[in-house]
N, C-alpha and C positions, 0 to 999 in steps of 0.2 A: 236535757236533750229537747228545747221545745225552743217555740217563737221568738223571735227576733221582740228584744225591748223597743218601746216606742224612742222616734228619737228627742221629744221629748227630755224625757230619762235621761238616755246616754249624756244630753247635755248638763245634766242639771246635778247630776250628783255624782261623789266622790267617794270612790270603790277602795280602796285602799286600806290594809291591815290595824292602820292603827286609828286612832280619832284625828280629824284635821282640826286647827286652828280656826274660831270664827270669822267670819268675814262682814265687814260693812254692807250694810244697807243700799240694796245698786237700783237704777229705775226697772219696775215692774215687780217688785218682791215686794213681800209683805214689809206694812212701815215695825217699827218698836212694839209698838203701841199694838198691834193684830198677831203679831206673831207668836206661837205658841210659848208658853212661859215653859222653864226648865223644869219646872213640878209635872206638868202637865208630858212634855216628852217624855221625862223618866218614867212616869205611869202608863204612857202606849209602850213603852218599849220592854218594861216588865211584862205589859199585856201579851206582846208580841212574841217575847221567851218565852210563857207558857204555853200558848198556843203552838209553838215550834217544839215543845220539848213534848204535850200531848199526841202532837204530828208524830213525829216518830217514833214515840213510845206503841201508837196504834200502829205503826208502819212496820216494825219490827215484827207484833204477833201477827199479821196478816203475812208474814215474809221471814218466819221462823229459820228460814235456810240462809237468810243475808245476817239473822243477829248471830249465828253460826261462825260464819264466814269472818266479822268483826269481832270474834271473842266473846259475847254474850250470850253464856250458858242456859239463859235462865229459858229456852224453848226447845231445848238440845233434842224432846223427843217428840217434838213436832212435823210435820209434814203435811198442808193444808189441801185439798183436793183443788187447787190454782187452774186447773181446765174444764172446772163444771162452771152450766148454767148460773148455778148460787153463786158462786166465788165472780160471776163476770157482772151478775148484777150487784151486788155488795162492794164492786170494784167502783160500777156508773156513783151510788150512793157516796162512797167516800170519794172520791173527785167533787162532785157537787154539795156536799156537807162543808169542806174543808174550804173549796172557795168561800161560800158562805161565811163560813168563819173568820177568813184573810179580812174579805170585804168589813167586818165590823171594827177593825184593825183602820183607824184615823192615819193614812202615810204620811198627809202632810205635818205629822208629827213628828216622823221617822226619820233617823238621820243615817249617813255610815251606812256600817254594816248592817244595820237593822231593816234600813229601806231596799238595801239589794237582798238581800233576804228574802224579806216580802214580794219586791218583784220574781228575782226568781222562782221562789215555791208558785206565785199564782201562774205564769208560763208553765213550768212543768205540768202543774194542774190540768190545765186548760188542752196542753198538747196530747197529756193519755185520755184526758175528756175523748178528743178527739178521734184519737185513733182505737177507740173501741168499736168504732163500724166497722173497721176490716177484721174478717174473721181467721185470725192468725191462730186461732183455737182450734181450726178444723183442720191444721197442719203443726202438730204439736212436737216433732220429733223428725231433725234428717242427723245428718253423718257428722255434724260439726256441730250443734248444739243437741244433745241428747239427755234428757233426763234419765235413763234408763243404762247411760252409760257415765253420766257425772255422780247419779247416786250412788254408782261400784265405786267412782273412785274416793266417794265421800269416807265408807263404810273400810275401806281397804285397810284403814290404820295408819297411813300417811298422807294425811290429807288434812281439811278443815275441821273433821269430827273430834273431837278430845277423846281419846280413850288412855285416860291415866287412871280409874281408880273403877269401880265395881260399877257403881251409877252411871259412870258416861257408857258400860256396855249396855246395860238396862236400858238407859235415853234411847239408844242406835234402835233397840230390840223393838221397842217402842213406835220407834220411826218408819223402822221396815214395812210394819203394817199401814205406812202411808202409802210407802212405795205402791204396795201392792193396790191400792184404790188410783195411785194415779195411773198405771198402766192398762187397767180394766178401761179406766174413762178415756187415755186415750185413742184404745180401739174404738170407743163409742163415737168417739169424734170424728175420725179419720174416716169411718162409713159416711159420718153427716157430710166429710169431705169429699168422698165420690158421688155421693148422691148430687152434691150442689160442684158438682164441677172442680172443687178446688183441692188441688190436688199436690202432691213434688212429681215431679221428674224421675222418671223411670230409675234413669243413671245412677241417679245419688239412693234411692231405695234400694238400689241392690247392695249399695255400701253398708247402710242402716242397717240391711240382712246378714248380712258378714258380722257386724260389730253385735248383733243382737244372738248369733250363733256362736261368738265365743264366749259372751256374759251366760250361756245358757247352761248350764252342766247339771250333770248328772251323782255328782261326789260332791256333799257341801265344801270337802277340805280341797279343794280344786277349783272353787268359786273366789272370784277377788275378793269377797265379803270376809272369805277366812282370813283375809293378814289380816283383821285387828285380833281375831285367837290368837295367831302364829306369834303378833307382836305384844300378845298379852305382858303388864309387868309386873316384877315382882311386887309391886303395891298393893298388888289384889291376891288376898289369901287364899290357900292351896281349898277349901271349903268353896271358896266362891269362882274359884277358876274352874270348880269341876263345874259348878251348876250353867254357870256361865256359856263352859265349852257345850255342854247337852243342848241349853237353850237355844245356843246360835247354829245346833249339828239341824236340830228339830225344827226353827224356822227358818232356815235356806232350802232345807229339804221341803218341807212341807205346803210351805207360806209363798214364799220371795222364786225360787226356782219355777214351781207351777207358773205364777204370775208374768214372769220373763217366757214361757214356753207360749202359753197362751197368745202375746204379742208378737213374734217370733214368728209362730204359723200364722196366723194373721197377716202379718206383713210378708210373709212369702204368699200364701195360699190365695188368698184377696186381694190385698192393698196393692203386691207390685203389679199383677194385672191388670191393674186401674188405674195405676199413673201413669202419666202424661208423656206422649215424645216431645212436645215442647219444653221451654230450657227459663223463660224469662217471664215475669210476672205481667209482663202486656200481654198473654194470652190467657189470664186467669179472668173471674167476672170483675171487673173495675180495678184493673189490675194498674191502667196507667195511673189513676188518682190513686193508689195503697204504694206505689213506687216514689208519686210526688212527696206523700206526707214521708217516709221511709227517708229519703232523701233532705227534708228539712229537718227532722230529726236529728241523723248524722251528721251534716255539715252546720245547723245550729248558724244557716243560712236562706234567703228565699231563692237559692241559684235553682235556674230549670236543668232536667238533663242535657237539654243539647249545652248550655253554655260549660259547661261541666264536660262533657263530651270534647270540645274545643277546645279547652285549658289542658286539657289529657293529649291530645295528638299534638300540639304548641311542645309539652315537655316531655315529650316522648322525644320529640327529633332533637330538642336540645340536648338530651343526655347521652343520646347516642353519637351526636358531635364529640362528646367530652370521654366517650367511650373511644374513639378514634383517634383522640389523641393519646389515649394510656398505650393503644396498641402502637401507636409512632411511637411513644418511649421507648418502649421495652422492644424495640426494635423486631417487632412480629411481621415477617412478609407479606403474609394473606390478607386476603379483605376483613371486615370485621366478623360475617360470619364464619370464617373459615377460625379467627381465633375463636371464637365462642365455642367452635368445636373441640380446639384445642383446650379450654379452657375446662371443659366436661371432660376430656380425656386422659389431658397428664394428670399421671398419678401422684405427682408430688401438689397437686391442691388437693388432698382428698387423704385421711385417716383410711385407716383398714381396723381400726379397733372404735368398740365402742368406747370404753375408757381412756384412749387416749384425747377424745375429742370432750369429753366430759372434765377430764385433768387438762385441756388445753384453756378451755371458758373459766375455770377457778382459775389458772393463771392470766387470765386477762383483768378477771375481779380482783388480783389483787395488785396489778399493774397499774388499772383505774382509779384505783381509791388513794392511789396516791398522787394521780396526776389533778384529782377534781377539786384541789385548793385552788386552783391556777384560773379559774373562771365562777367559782363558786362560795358563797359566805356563809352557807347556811346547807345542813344535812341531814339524812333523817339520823332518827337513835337506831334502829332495826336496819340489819343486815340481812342475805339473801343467801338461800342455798340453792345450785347447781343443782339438778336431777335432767334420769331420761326418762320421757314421756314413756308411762305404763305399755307396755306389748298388747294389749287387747283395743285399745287408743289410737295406737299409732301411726297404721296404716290411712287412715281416713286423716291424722292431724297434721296440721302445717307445719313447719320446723321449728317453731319455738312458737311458747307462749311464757307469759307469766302471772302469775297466781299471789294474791295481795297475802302478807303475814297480817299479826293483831297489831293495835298501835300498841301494846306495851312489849310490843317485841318478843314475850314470852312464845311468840311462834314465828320465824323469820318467814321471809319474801321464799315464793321459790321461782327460778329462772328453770322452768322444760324447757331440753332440749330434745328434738324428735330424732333418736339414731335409727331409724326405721331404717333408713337409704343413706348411707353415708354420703354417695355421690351427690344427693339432695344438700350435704353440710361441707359445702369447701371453704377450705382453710382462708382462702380470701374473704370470705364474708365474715368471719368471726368477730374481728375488731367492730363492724356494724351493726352485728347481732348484737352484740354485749351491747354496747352503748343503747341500741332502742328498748332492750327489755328488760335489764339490768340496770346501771347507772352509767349517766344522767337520766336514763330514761322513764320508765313504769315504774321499777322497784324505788327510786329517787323521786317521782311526782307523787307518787301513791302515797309511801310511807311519809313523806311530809305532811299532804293535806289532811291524813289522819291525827296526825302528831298536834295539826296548828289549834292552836286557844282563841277563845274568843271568836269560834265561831260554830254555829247549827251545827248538829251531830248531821243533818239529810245535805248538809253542801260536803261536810267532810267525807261521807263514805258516798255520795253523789258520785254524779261523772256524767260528760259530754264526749262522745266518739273523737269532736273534731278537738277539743281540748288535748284530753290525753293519749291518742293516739296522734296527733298534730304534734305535743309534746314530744313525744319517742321518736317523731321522725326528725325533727328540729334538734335533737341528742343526737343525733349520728350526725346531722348537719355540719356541726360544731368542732366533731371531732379532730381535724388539723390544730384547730384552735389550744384543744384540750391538749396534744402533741402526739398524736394516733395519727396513721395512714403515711408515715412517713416509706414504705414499700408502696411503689406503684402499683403490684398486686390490691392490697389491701385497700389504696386507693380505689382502684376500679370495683372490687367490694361493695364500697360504699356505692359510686353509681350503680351496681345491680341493682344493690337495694331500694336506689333512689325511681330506679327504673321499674321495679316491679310496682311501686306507688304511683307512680304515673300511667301507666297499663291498665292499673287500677281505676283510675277514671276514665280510660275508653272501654276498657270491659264491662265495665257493670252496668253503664249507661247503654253500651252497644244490646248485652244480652237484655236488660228489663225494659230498654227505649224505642230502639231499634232494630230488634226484629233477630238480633246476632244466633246462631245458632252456638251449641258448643264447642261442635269444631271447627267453626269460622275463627272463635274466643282465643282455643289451644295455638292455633296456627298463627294467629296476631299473636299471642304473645315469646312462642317459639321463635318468630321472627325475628324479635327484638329485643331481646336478653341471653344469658347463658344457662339461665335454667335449666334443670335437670326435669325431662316431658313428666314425670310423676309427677316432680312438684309443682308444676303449670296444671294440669289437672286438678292433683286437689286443689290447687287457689281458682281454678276457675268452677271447678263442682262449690267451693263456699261460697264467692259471688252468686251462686245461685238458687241458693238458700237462705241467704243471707242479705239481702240486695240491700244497698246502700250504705251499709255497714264499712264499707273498703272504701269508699270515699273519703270520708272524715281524717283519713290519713295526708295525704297530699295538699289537702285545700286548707287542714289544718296548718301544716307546716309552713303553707305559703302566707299566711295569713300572719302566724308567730316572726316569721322572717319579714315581711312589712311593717310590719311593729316594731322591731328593733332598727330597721335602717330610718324609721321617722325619728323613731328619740335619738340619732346619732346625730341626725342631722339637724335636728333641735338644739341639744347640747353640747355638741361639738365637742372641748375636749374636756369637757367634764361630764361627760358620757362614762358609766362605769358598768360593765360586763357583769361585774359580779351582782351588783345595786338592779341591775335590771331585770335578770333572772331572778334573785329575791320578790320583784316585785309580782312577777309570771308567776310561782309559784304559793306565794305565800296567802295567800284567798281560797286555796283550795281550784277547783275545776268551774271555771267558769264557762258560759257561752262567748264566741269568737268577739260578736258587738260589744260586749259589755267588756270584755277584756282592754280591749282597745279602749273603749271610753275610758276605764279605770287608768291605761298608761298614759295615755293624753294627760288627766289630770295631775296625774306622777311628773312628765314631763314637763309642764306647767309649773308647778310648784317648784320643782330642781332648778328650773331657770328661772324663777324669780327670785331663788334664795340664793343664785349664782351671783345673780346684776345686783343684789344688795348688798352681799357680802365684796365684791368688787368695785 
């Protein structure tokens, strides 16, 4: 998620999975005779893999909850205090040690994979270098990213934590006591956040108080903490399950409960008194320059907001032309808002069960996975489980998320789905959901860039917003392709979804650019979709906590779909659908420029070996 490579770079090297073929000696390269000998490359490049495997190794124990997350047990009872002062200057130190280290790393050694590597990790570097001036520390917690409520669902027993055997309870038990030191420092920050101005938004704090009032209880067996007891298994003997259950009655009561009350009153009694009626980050201190860098981050672009802002209202009116014609199909009399209305109100788009909506998404995964031969060469080995988003979650979260399995599959992908509001989950969107968060989409991009060999463990569990969420929208894109959307319904589906990404880039630039208030945001996007007004809330309460984070979607997509219409018209007809997504894929998550450099040379190469072969 960082700077734009020089272009330079982009010209000069060749991005691609496997090793290329050498090339002849061209004017302005090094002659025979200067150019590094093959001892000498393979000795930076061993350099370079240990330096990249020390990277991450150090990366992991500063980020015990991501080796978690990837299946590496070995910090399971870790929890590092990540909002203190310590932790923010030991952050400066390792950004600047690591550069250091890149820098003694010879590139013009580097070839391949080795030198995109090296570029990437020094950007990366370079961009959190940078944005350790905004003080995102003294806003540690809203309604959409909460540690206080991702660590309930860590601890739940269905989630990331391993609870199979005696020791991973212990780990947790372990952990708790982290929890507890991060919640205390969060209040400490959150004052340092009224004191200096920076603050969230009234709106979304009240939500934060709701969600922080249901994790709060009073019966440990009543706490979400309790499903890993409840899911306790028989591998853990009747000796250790008693000690076990005591230990975890003893510290949610004692320890973890206290610590959740404390923050809790805090955040009712203090903190929402002090936030803000403003809504967007141009009214914070140097709010527009923490939105610019927000904004390059995400899009892994140098676009300003206004131009961003422009590209958004451009495809807004386009999609809503294309809405107007689904309602000329299906022969609907009304203007397009009157169907929208209709569209929110018959009841035949819309479950009345939550399980029936949960059995309808399993039958679409198993619909897909049989159609994704048809565009596709290549799969992960890990499969994905359907769930609904936890009831204490739900209200504040958007209608679907997905959550990465291990790569050895020993834990599959899960696709949440949010049944909070049914009317939030109509039947016409389904086909679109599945495809962006499921396959082709996250569950399909994720679970391969982990699976792929022959590259960094920090590019395979990495990620860029505009990559792979650009990805998942570029998957629903597709879907006619794939032989989906064949219901006009389902069609217009996909334009909702198409339409709440384009929203997306007048919203967010409106609210942190522009001056938008929240209900100017609501009302723009009521206008212009069928959205159910909850679910336009919370996506425009995340936009606002979140800012530039919702970008990376649309500017992603448009970016992936330019890329493919160049190498058509490159290759013409030996252009190959399946060959090209291999290509998008198999690197792992890269930035939008370097993508594009890496298919250029793809393209290049397929047509050279076109005109030789012919």
């Amino acid at each position: 998620m960082r700077q734009l490579l020089a272009a330079a770079f982009a010209a000069t090297i060749v991005l691609s999975a496997c090793h290329t073929s050498p090339r002849s000696a061209e004017p302005g390269t090094r002659s025979e005779s200067t150019a590094p000998s093959e001892a000498s490359r393979a000795a930076e490049s061993r350099k370079l893999a240990t330096l990249l495997d020390a990277f991450w190794q150090e990366t992991l124990v500063r980020n015990p909850l991501l080796a978690t997350q990837i299946g590496d047990d070995r910090y399971n009872d870790r929890l590092p205090n990540s909002l203190s002062a310590t932790y923010r200057a030991e952050t400066k130190a390792f950004d600047e040690r690591w550069l250091a280290e890149l820098a003694r790393v010879d590139r013009s050694k580097l070839t391949g994979q080795d030198r995109l590597s090296h570029e990437i990790l020094e950007r990366n570097l370079k961009l959190d270098f940078e944005g350790l001036r905004f003080p995102s520390w003294m806003i540690p917690i809203n309604q959409f990213y909460s540690l206080p409520a991702s660590f309930a669902q860590l601890g739940s027993g269905q989630s990331q934590q391993p609870f199979r055997h005696a020791k991973d309870y212990d780990d947790f038990l372990a952990r708790m006591d982290g929890i507890v030191v991060q919640l205390d420092q969060s209040i400490a920050n959150m004052r340092a956040g009224v004191a200096a101005g920076v603050v969230q938004p009234k709106v979304v704090v009240q939500k934060v108080r709701a969600q922080l009032d249901a994790l709060t209880v009073d019966d440990p067996e009543t706490s979400v903490y309790w499903g890993a007891i409840q899911a306790m298994p028989a591998t853990v003997s009747a000796t250790e399950r008693a000690r076990l259950t005591e230990a975890y009655r003893a510290k949610i009561r004692d320890v973890v409960m206290p610590a959740y009350r404390r923050l809790r009153d805090f955040v009712r009694d203090e903190y929402l008194p002090a936030s803000r009626d403003t809504f967007g980050y141009g009214s914070l201190p140097d709010g527009a320059a923490w939105y610019a860098y927000l904004v390059r981050v995400n899009t892994t672009t140098d676009w300003t907001p206004d131009r961003i802002h422009d590209i958004g209202l451009r495809e807004v009116a386009r999609i809503r032309g294309e809405m107007e014609r689904v309602r000329e199909q299906v022969g609907f009399a009304g203007d397009l808002h009157a169907f929208f209305r209709h569209l929110q109100d018959d009841p035949r788009f819309y479950y009345t069960r939550d399980e029936d909506l949960l059995e309808g998404y399993r039958a679409l995964q198993r619909r897909i996975h049989v159609l994704l031969p048809n565009l596709f060469d290549i799969a992960p080995k890990s499969d994905y489980e359907v769930r609904a988003v936890e009831p204490y979650r739900a209200e504040s979260m958007s209608g679907a998320e997905y959550q990465a399995g291990t790569p050895d599959g020993s834990r599959p992908g899960i696709f949440y789905v949010n049944t909070f509001n049914l009317k939030a989950q109509p039947i016409f969107g389904m086909e679109t959901l599945s495809l962006h968060e499921a396959s082709p989409g996250h569950h399909f991009q994720v679970s391969i860039a982990q699976e792929v060999q022959g590259v960094p463990a920090f590019r395979r569990f990495g990620g860029y917003v505009a990559y792979e969420e650009g990805w998942a929208l570029y998957a629903e894109s597709i879907g006619k392709e794939l032989g989906l959307f064949t219901d006009p319904y389902m069609w217009y589906g996909r334009l909702a979804d198409e339409q709440l990404r384009a929203m997306r880039l007048v919203v967010d630039t409106g609210l942190h650019a522009k001056g938008w208030t929240r209900e100017r945001a609501i009302a723009y996007m009521v206008d212009n979709s069928s959205m159910a007004e909850t679910d336009v809330v919370s996506e425009v309460e995340r936009y606002m906590v979140i800012p530039g984070q919702a970008l990376g979607y649309k500017i992603g997509q448009l970016s992936l779909t330019e890329m493919r219409a160049e190498a058509e018209r490159e290759l013409g007809a030996a252009f190959d659908v399946r060959e090209f997504h291999r290509q998008v894929l198999i690197d792992g998550a890269l930035p939008m420029d370097v993508l594009r450099a890496k298919l250029r040379a793809w393209t290049a190469e397929r047509r050279s070996g076109a005109t030789t072969n012919g």
